[in-house]
C-alpha positions as CSV (number, residue, x, y, z in Angstrom):
1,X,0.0,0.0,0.0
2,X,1.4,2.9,-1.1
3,X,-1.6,5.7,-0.8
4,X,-4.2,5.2,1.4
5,X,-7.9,6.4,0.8
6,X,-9.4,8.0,3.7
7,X,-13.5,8.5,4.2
8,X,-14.7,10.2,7.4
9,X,-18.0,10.2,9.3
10,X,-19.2,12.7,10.7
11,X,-18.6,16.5,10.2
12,X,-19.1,17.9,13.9
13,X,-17.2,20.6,15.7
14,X,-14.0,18.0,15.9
15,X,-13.6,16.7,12.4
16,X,-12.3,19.9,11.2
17,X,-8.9,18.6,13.3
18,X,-9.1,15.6,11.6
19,X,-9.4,16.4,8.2
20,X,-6.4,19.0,8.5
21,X,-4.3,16.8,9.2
22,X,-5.5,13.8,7.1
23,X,-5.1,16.5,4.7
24,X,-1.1,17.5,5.6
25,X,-0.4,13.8,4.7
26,X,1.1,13.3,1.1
27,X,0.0,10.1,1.1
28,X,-3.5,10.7,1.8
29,X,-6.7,10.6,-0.5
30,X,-9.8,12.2,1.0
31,X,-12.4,10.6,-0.5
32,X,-15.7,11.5,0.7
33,X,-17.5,13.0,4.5
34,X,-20.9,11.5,5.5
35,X,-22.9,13.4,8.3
36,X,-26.6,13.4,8.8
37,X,-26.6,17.2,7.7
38,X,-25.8,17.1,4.2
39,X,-24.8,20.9,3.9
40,X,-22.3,20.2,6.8
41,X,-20.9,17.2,5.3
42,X,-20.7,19.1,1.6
43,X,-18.8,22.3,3.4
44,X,-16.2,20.3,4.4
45,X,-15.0,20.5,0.6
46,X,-14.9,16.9,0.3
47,X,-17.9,14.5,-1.8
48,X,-20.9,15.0,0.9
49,X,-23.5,12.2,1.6
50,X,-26.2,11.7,4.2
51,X,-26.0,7.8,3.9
52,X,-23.1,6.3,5.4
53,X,-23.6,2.6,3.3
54,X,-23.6,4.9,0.1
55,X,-20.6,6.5,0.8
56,X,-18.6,4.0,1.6
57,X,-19.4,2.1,-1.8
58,X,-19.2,5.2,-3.9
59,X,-15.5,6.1,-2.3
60,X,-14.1,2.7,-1.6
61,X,-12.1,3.7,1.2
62,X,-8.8,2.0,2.8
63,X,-9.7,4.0,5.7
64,X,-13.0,5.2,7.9
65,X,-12.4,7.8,10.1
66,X,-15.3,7.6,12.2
67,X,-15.9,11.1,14.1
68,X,-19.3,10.9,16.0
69,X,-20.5,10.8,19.7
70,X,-20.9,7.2,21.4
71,X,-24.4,6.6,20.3
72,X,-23.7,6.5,17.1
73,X,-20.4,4.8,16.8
74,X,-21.6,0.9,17.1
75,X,-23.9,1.4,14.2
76,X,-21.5,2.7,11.7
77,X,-18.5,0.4,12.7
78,X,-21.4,-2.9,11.8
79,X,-22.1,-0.4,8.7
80,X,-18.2,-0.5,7.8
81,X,-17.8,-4.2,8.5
82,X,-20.7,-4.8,6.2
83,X,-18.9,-2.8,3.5
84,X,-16.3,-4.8,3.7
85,X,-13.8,-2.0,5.3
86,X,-10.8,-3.6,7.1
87,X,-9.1,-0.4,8.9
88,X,-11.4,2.0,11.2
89,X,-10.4,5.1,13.8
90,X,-13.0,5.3,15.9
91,X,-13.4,8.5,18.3
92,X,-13.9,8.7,22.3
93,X,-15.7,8.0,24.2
94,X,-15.8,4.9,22.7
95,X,-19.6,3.6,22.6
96,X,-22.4,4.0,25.3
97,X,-20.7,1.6,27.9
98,X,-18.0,-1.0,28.4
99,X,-21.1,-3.7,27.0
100,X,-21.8,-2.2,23.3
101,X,-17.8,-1.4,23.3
102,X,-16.7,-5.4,23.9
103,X,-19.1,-6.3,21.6
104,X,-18.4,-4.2,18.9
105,X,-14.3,-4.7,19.4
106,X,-15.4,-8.5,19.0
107,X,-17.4,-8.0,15.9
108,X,-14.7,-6.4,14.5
109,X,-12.0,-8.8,15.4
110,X,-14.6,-11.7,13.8
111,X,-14.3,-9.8,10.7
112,X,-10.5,-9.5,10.9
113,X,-10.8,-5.4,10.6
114,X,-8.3,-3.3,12.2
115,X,-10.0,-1.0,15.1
116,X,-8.5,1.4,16.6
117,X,-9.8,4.3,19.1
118,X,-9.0,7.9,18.6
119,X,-7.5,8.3,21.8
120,X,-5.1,11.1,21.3
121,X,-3.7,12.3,24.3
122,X,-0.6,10.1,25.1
123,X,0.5,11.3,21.8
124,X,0.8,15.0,22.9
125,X,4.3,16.5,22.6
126,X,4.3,17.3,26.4
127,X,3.1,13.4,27.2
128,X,6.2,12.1,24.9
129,X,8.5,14.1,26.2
130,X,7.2,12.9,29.9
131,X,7.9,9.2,29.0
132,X,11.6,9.5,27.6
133,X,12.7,11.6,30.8
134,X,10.9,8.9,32.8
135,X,12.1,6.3,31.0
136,X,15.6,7.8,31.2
137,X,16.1,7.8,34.8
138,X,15.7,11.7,34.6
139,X,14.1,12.0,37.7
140,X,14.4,8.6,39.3
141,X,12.1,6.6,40.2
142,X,8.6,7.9,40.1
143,X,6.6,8.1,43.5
144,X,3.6,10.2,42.2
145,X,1.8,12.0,39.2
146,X,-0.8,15.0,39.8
147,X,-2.9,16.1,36.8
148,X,-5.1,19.1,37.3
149,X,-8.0,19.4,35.0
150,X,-9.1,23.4,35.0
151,X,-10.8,23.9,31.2
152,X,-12.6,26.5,32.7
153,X,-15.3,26.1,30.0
154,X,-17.9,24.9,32.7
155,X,-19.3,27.8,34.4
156,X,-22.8,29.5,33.8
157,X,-26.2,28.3,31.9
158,X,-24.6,28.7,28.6
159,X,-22.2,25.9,29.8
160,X,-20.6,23.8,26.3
161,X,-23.3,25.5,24.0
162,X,-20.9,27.5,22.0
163,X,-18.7,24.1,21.3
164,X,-20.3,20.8,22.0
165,X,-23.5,21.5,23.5
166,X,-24.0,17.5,23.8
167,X,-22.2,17.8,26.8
168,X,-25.4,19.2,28.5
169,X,-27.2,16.0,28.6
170,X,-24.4,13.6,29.0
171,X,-25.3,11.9,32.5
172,X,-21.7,10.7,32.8
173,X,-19.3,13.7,31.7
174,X,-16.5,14.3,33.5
175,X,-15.0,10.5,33.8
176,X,-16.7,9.3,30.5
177,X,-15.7,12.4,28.0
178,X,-13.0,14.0,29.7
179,X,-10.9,11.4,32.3
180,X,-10.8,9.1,30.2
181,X,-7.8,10.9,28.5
182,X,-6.1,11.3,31.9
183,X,-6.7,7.0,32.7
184,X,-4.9,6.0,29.3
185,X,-2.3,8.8,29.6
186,X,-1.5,7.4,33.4
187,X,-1.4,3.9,31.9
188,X,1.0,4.8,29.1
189,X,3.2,6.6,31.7
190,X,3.1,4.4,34.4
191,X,1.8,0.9,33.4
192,X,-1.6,-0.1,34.1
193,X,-2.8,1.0,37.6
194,X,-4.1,-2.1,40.5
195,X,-6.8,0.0,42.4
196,X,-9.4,3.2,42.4
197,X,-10.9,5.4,44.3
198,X,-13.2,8.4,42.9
199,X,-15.0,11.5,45.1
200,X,-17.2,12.7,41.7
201,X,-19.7,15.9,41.8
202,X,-22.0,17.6,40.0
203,X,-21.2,21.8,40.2
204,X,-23.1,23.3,37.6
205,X,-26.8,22.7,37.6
206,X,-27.9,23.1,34.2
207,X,-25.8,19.9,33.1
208,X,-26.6,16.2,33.5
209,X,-23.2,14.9,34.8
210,X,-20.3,15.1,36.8
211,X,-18.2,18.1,36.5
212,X,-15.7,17.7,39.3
213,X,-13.8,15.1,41.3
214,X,-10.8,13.3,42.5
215,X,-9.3,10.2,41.3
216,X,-6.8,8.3,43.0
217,X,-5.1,5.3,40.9
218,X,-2.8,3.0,42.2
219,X,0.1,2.0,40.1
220,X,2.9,-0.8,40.1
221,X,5.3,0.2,42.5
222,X,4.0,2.1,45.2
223,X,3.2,4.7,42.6
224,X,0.2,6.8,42.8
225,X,-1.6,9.2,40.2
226,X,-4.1,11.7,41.4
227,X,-6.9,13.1,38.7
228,X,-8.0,16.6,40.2
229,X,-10.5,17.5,38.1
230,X,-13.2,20.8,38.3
231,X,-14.4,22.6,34.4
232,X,-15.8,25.2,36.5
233,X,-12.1,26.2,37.1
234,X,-9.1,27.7,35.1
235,X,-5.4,27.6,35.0
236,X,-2.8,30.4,33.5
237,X,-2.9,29.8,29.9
238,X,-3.3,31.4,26.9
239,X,-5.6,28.8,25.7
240,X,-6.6,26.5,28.1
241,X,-8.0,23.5,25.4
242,X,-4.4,23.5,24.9
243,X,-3.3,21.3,27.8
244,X,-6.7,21.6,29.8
245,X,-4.6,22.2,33.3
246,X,-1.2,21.3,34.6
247,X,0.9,18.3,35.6
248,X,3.5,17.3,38.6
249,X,5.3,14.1,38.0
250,X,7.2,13.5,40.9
251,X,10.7,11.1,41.4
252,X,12.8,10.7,44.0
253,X,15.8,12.8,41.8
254,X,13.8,15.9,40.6
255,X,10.5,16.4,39.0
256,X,8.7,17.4,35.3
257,X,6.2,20.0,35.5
258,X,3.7,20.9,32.3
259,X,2.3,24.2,32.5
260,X,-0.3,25.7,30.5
261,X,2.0,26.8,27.4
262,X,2.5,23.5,26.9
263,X,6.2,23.7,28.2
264,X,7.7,21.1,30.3
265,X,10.7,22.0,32.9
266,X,12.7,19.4,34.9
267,X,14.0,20.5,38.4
268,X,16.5,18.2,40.3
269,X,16.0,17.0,43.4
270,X,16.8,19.7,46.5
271,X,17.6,22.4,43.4
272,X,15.7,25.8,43.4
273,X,15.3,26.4,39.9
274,X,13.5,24.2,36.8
275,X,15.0,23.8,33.6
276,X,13.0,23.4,30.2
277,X,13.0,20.5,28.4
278,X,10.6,21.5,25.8
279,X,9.4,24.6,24.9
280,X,6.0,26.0,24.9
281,X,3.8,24.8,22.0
282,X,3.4,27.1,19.4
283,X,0.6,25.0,17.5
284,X,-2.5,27.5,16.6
285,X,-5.1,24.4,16.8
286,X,-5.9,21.3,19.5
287,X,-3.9,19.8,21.9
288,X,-0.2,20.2,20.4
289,X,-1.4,18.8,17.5
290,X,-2.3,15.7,19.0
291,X,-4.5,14.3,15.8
292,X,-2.0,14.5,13.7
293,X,0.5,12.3,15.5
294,X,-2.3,9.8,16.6
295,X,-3.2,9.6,12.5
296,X,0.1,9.9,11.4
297,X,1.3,6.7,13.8
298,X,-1.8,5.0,12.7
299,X,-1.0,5.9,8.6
300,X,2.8,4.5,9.2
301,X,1.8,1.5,11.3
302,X,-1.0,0.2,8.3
303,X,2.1,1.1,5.8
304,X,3.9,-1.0,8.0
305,X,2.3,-3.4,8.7
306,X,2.3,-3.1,12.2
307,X,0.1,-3.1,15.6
308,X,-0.7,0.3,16.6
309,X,-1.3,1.8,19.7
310,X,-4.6,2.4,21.0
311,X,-6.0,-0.6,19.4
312,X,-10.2,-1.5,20.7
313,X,-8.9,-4.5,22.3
314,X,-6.3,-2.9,24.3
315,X,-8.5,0.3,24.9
316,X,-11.4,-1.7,26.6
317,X,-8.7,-1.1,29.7
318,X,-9.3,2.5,29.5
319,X,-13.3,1.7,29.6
320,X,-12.8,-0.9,32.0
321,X,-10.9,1.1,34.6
322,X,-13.8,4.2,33.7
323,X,-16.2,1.3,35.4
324,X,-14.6,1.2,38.2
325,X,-14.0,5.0,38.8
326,X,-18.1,5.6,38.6
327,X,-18.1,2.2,41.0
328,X,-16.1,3.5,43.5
329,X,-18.1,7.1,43.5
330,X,-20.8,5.2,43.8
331,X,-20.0,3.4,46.8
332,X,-17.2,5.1,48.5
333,X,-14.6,2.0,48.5
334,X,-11.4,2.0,46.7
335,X,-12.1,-0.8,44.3
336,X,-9.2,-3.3,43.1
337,X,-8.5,-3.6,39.5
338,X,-8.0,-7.7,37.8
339,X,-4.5,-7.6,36.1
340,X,-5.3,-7.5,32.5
């Protein structure tokens, strides 16, 4: 395979990060956008349709980038299975709940179609930068990771309209559409956590779901990761979508901080000042250009012929541990996580 022909669904708020960076690739065919509004799917610039079955036997992708909220995910995966397509990206959150999502990571390992979840946060500059100072001995061995979520995009009755007013009526919001990004990132940094507990509220009253909470996750070692998460609250950034809050990771030889800028500085254990390691992010679009890596990997790992990251069957972890955050919430107990 030398090109590879790439159909989307779905032309939402989101997809315009998608197709610009589908776009940036030179091998890369855009073939075609399907979204229930047919104007929206035609404004993209691409072939428009309205019937997802039609498009993908019109186009004849390689690829289907499938760019729509949960409840509509299963539905056009079996649609793409049916078509015959071998090589899906599916967005988060992925499906309604962990059920639908085994099921449909089954029915697409029957077929012997590729599956993997747009999970694109471990692939943030700042994230990758983390890993090869951890994994370098940079700061020793790691006792403790912070994460504070502060979007600030919470606040008021016009909460999420301006962006994705779908938010509004999500009953599970802050684990299911947002944490989520934090559980996988803590897993790719530290290895998959043993136990959780969660202290989840609701702030703003004109929303369905959680909008705050703590998360604490053991992790192999003695190592513990703390979620602090409020979208009623900010942090000092110029944009806060770019890193959505700030990060401590903590070893017994120094420590990494990310700020807001999306610059990350390593101090040394007992030293006064911080050093930076990478410099803020000067990307005018989402998360340090996040999409693009996660597609690009995906593009050179098909070319490749190799397993990507972020595959369904290895992202049912992610939904997995999710469970067990609202379970713990809902109870009060730390609960233990089965070894995967």
């Amino acid at each position: 395979m030398t090109r590879l022909r790439v159909a989307c669904a779905g032309a939402g708020y989101f997809s315009q990060y998608h197709l610009g960076s589908w776009s940036r690739m030179d091998n890369v065919d855009l073939v075609g956008t399907c979204d229930r509004d047919i104007a929206r799917a035609s404004a993209t610039g691409l072939p428009g349709f309205d019937d997802l079955a039609r498009m993908l036997t019109e186009t004849q992708p390689d690829l289907l980038d499938i760019i729509l909220p949960p409840e509509a995910q299963a539905e056009a995966i079996r649609t793409a299975l049916a078509q015959g397509i071998k090589a899906m990206i599916c967005q988060k959150p992925f499906c309604r709940d962990l059920a639908e999502a085994r099921q449909i990571t089954a029915e697409a390992e029957a077929a012997g179609a590729l599956l993997v979840i747009h999970e694109n946060f471990r692939f943030q500059p700042w994230y990758r930068a983390a890993k090869q100072a951890i994994d370098g001995g940079r700061i020793g061995a790691v006792q403790q990771v912070t994460f504070r979520l502060r979007p600030g995009d919470g606040q008021g009755p016009d909460a999420y309209l301006d962006r994705q007013p779908y938010f509004r009526t999500m009953e599970r919001l802050l684990i299911h559409e947002t944490a989520v990004h934090w559980i996988d990132t803590f897993r790719y940094l530290l290895g998959e956590p043993t136990a959780v507990y969660a202290d989840l509220r609701r702030i703003n009253p004109v929303i369905a779901g959680e909008d705050a909470g703590l998360i604490l996750f053991d992790h192999p070692g003695g190592v513990r990761a703390l979620f602090d998460g409020n979208r009623c609250l900010d942090h000092a950034a110029d944009n806060r979508r770019r890193t959505m809050g700030e990060a401590l990771i903590e070893g017994l030889d120094g420590s990494l901080s990310l700020r807001g800028d999306g610059s990350l500085w390593h101090r040394r254990f007992g030293a006064p000042d911080a050093t930076c390691i990478l410099p803020p992010d000067n990307f005018d679009g989402f998360g340090g250009d996040c999409v693009h890596a996660l597609q690009t990997h995906v593009l050179s790992s098909l070319m490749a012929r190799k397993p990507p990251e972020n595959r369904a069957r290895d992202y049912l972890r992610v939904l997995e541990i999710e469970a067990a955050v609202y379970a713990s919430a809902a109870t009060g107990r730390k609960i233990p996580l089965e070894t995967p």
